[in-house]
N, C-alpha and C positions, 0 to 999 in steps of 0.2 A: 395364577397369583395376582397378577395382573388389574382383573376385572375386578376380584374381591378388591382391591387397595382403592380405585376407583368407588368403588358402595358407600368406603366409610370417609370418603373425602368430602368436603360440603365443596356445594357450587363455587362461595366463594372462595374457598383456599385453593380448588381445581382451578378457577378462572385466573386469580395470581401468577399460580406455577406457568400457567400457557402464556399469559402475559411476557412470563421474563424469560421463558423460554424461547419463543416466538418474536417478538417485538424487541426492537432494538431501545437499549437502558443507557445508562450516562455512560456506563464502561465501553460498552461498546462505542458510542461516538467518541470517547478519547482515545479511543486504540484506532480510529480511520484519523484521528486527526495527528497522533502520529505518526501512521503509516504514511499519510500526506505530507507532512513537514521534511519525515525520511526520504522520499523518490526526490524531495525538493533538495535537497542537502546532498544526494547521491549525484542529481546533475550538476550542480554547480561545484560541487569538488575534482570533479574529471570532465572537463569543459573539451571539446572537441578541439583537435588537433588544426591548426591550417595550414595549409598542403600548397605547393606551386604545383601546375601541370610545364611537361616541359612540352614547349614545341614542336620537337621532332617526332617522338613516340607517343607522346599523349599519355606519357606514365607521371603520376603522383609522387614527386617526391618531397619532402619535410620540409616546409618552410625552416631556413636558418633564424636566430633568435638571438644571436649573441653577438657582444659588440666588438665592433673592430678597432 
């Protein structure tokens, strides 16, 4: 079915379909550009914790944060 649909397509409507098939379009660069913005907004809303090492053991624990 295939082939036959290929016969009756002219070059250039075949070359379009491959175009936007193949080739990245306006849609496509604004979906990496909010995929981009997203990982951007994902780190900066869960910003890495900061940790004291203690002395003795050398184990991580939570920096305190709150006032006295």
């Amino acid at each position: 079915m295939l082939p036959g649909v290929l016969k009756i397509l002219t070059p250039k409507v075949l070359k379009s379909i491959m175009s936007y098939v193949f080739e990245k379009n306006t849609l496509d660069l604004q979906m990496d550009m909010v995929l981009e913005r997203l990982r951007k907004l994902e780190k900066e809303s869960h910003p890495p914790r900061s940790y004291v090492v203690c002395d003795k053991c050398s184990y991580k624990i939570k920096q305190y944060e709150g006032t006295d």
